[in-house]
Structures are given as structure tokens and as C-alpha cells.
C-alpha positions in Angstrom: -41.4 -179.5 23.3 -39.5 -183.0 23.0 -40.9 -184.1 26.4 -44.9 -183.7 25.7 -44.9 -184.6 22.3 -43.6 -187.9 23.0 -45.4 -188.5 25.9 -49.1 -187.8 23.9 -47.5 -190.0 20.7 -45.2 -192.9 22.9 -48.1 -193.2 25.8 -49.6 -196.7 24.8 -52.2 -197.3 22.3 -53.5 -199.9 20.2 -51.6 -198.7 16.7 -54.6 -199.3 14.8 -54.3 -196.6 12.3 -50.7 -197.5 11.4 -51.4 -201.3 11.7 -54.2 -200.4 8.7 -51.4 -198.4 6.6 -48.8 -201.1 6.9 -51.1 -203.9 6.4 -52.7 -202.1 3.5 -49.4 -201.4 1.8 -48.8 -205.0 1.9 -51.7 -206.2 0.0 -49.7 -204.5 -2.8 -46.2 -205.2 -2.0 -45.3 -202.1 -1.1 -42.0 -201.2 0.6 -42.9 -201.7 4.1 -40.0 -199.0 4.8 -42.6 -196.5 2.9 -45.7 -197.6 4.7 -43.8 -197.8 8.0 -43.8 -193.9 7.6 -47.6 -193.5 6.6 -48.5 -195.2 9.8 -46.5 -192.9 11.9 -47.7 -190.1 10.0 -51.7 -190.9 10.8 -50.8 -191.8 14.7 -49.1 -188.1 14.8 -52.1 -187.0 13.4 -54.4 -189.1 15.7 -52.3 -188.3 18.9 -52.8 -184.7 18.2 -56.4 -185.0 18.0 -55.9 -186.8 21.7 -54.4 -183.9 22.9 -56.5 -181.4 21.9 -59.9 -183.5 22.6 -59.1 -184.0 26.3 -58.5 -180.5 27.0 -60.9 -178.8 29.4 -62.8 -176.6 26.9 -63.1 -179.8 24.6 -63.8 -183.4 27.0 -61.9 -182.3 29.7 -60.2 -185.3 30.5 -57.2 -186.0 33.0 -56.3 -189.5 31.7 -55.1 -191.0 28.8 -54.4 -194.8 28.3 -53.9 -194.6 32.1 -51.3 -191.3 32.4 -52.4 -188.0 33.2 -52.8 -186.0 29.7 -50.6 -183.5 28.3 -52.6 -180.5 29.6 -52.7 -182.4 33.5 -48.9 -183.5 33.5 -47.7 -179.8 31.8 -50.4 -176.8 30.9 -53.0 -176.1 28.7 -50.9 -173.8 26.0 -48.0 -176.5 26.6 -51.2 -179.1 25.4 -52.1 -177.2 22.3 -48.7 -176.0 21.6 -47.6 -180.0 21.5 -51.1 -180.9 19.2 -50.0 -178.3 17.0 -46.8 -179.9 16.4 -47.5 -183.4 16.0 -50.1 -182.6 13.2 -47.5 -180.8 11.4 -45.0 -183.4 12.1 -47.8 -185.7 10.1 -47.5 -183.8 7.0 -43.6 -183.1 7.2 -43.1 -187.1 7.2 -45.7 -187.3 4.3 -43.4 -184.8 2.1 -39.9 -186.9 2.8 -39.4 -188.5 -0.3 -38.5 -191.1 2.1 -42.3 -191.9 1.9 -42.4 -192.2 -1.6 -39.9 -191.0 -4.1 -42.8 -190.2 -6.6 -43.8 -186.4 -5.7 -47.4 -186.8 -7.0 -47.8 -189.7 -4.6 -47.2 -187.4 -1.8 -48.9 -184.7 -2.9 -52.0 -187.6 -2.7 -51.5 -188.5 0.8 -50.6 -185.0 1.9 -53.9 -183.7 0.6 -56.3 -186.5 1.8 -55.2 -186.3 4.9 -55.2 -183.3 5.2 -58.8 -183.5 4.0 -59.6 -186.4 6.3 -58.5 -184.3 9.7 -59.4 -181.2 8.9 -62.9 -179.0 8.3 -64.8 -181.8 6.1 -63.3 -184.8 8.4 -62.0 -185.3 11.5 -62.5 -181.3 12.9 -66.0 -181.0 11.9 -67.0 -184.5 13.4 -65.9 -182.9 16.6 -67.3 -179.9 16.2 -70.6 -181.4 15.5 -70.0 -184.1 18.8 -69.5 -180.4 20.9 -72.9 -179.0 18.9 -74.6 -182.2 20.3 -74.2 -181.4 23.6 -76.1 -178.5 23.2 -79.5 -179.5 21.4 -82.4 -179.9 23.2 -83.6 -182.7 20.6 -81.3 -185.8 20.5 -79.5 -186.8 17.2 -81.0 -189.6 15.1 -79.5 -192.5 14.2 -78.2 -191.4 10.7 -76.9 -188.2 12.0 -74.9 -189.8 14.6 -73.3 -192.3 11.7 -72.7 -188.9 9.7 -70.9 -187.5 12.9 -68.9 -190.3 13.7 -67.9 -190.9 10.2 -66.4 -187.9 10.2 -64.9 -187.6 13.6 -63.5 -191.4 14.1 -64.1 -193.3 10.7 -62.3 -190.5 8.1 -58.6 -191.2 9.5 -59.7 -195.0 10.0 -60.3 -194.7 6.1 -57.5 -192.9 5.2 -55.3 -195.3 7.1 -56.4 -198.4 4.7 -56.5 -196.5 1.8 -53.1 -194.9 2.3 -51.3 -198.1 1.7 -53.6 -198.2 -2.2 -52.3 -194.6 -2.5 -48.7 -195.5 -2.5 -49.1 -198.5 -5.1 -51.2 -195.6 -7.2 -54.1 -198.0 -6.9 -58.5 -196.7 -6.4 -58.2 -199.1 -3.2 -62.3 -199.7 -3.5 -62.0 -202.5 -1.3 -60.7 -201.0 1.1 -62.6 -197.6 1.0 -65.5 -200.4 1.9 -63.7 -202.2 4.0 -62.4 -198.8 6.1 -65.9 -197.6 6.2 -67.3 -200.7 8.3 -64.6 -200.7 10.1 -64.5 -197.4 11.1 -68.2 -197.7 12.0 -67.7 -200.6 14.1 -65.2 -199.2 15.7 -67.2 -196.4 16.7 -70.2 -198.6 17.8 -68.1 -200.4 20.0 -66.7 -197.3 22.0 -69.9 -196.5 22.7 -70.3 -200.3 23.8 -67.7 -200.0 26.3 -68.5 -196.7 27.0 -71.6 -198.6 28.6 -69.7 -202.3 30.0 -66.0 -201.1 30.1 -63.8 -200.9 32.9 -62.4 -197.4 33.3 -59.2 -199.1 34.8 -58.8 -201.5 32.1 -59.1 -198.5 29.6 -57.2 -195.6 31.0 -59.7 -193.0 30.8 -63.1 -192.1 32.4 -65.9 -194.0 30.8 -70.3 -193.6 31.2 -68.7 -189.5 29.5 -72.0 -189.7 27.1 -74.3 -191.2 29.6 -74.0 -188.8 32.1 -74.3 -185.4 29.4 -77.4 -187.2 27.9 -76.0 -187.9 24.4 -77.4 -189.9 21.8 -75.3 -192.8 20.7 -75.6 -195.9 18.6 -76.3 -198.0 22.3 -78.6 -195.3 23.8 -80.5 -195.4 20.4 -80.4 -198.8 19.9 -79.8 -200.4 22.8 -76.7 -202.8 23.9 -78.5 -205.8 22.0 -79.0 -204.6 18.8 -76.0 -202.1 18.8 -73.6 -205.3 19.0 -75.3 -207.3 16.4 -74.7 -204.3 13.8 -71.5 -204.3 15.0 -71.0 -207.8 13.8 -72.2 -207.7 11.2 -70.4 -204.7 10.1 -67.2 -207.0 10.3 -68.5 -209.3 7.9 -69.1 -206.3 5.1 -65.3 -205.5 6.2 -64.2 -209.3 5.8 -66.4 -209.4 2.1 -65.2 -206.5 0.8 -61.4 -207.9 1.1 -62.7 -211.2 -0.9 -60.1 -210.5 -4.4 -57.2 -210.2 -1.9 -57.6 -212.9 -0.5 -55.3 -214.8 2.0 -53.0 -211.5 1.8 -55.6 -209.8 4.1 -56.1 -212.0 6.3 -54.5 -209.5 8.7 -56.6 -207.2 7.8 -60.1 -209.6 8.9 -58.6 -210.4 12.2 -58.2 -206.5 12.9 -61.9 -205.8 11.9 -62.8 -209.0 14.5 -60.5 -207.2 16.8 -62.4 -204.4 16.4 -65.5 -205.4 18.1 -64.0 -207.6 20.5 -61.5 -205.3 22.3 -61.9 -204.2 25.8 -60.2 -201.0 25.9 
């Protein structure tokens, strides 16, 4: 099992899940040797949902950040077995007290991430994504910001407020700050999905074009979808006002965000 899980959680990436846990766990000087293991935690998590999501009865994709997927380079139960794995391998780093050596603290970030992936997060986004594929009246605009906040924008938002959890801290600011990122994020996927260059990103692009699926760019058009976009980053950037300096970090992901090619 070695060989496939690595390749789905090594393959390239942009880290921005565990670049949002570390840099959130510094706004509180937390041990970055404790943060360090909530970011590889949520890109386990992440890369299982990869796996799984580019199998044939799900997208159906071959390539992944450029490489053939794990179902392409090995099999389909090889694929699911290796998902399987890295999601527990998510919650088995989570419960080393290596993460934090307060037991309540883990029990936190075990259970909201667990929430965050699972049937009221990350699994019924898809599920719903799948369900869209099938309706004969295209999603509005608030129901695809419902979908996508559950399929793409729950582990962004766990990922920020992860590094709050282990300094035992609400972490508002960043449950706002998460939240426009995470839609911004999603806004500008479907950007690319549009402009991108299929090279540049590894993967086949135009997927939602060419099944007839509402997004925020076929609803709103290219224009207006990149203005909300921008403007998104600026709640982001507001929302991290008491920090300041210390998140600078954090801004320059959320510009990142919506200027990223891939």
C-alpha cells in the first residue's frame, strides 16, 4: 500500500490546507512542531478525497497534477483501498499526543474533522456536485455556494481554524476569514476551469462546461464572477485586522488564491 499512498499524498500540490494550519498556529505561537502535524493530517485527508473523486464512477479522471491517478497507474480497489487509508492515517496523526499533549485538544480536532469531511461537509458536497449532474433545472446561485461550502470550503475552514484549536482559542477571525477564502477559492476553479491551461494544471479542464453544470462563471459570467472573487479577499484580509502584521501570511495566501493559475 506504501507505493499508492505516497504517490496520491507526495504527487505535487499547492499545500494550501497545511500552509493554513501552520500559518494559523502561528498567529498564536503555537509549537510549529504541533501544527506541522495538523497540516499533514488535513492534506491526508484532502489527498484521499483526490483519490476517490477521480475515480471513474465519481469524475473519472486520468490525471492528477500532471501523473496518471492512483486508479490509472494501479486499479480501482487499489484506488479506494489507498483513499481509505490516508483518511485514517488523518485521524491517527490527530490522536498522537505528538499533536498536542492535551487529550481534549485532540478530541477537538479529531471530531471537527471528522465533521468537516464527512456526511455534513466534505462527502455531502460531493454528493450533492454528483446530484447536480442529474437535474434537469440548473442550481442557483445560493445553492451552488451551499454545495461548494461543503465540498471545497469545510476542510479550507477547518485548516485555519485548526491552528485556533490547538491554542484552545474561538478563532472567529478566522472562521470568517476561512469562509471567504474557501469561497474564492472555489470561484476561481471554476475560473480556470473556463481560461486555464490543462497542461499548466495537470488535469482535464472545460469538466463542468461540457456536462452542463451551473457554476459561479456560468451563472455569473467571467466578469462578475472575478470581481466577487476580489472582493472576497478583502473580507478575508478584514477579518484578520486584530492580528495584524502576524497574518500577513495569511493575506498574501487569500491574494494567492485568486491569482493562481493552476
Amino acid at each position: 500500500m506504501v507505493a499508492p499512498i505516497r504517490h496520491a499524498a507526495l504527487n505535487g500540490g499547492k499545500r494550501l490546507r497545511a500552509f493554513l494550519a501552520v500559518q494559523s498556529a502561528s498567529l498564536y505561537g503555537v509549537d510549529s512542531a504541533m501544527s506541522l502535524r495538523t497540516g499533514a493530517a488535513i492534506e491526508c485527508m484532502h489527498a484521499y478525497s483526490l483519490v476517490h473523486d477521480d475515480l471513474p464512477c465519481m469524475d473519472d479522471d486520468e490525471l492528477r497534477r500532471g501523473k496518471p491517478t492512483v486508479h490509472i497507474k494501479w486499479d480501482d480497489a487499489t484506488a479506494v483501498l489507498a483513499g481509505d487509508a490516508l483518511q485514517t492515517l488523518a485521524f491517527e496523526i490527530l490522536a498522537d499526543p505528538k499533536t498536542s499533549p492535551q487529550a481534549e485538544v485532540r478530541v477537538a480536532l479529531i471530531g471537527s474533522l471528522a465533521k468537516a469531511s464527512g456526511a455534513e461537509g466534505m462527502v455531502l458536497g460531493q454528493m450533492l456536485d454528483i446530484a447536480a449532474e442529474n437535474i434537469t433545472t440548473p442550481l442557483k446561485l445560493d445553492e451552488i455556494k451551499h454545495l461548494q461550502a461543503k465540498k471545497t470550503g469545510a476542510l479550507i475552514q477547518w485548516s485555519a481554524q485548526s491552528g485556533a484549536m490547538l491554542a484552545q482559542d474561538a478563532g472567529i477571525e478566522l472562521i470568517e476569514y476561512s469562509t471567504a477564502v474557501g469561497l474564492a477559492f472555489q470561484i476561481q476553479d471554476d475560473v480556470l476551469d473556463v481560461l486555464g491551461n490543462s497542461e499548466l494544471a495537470g488535469k482535464r479542464l472545460q469538466k463542468d462546461a461540457d456536462s452542463r453544470k451551473a457554476t459561479f462563471v456560468s451563472l455569473l459570467g467571467l466578469e462578475q464572477a472575478q470581481k466577487i472573487a476580489t472582493s472576497l479577499v478583502g473580507d478575508a484580509c478584514d477579518a484578520l485586522a486584530s492580528f495584524g502584521p502576524k497574518a500577513d501570511a495569511l493575506r498574501q495566501v487569500a491574494h494567492f488564491v485568486v491569482n493562481r493559475q493552476l
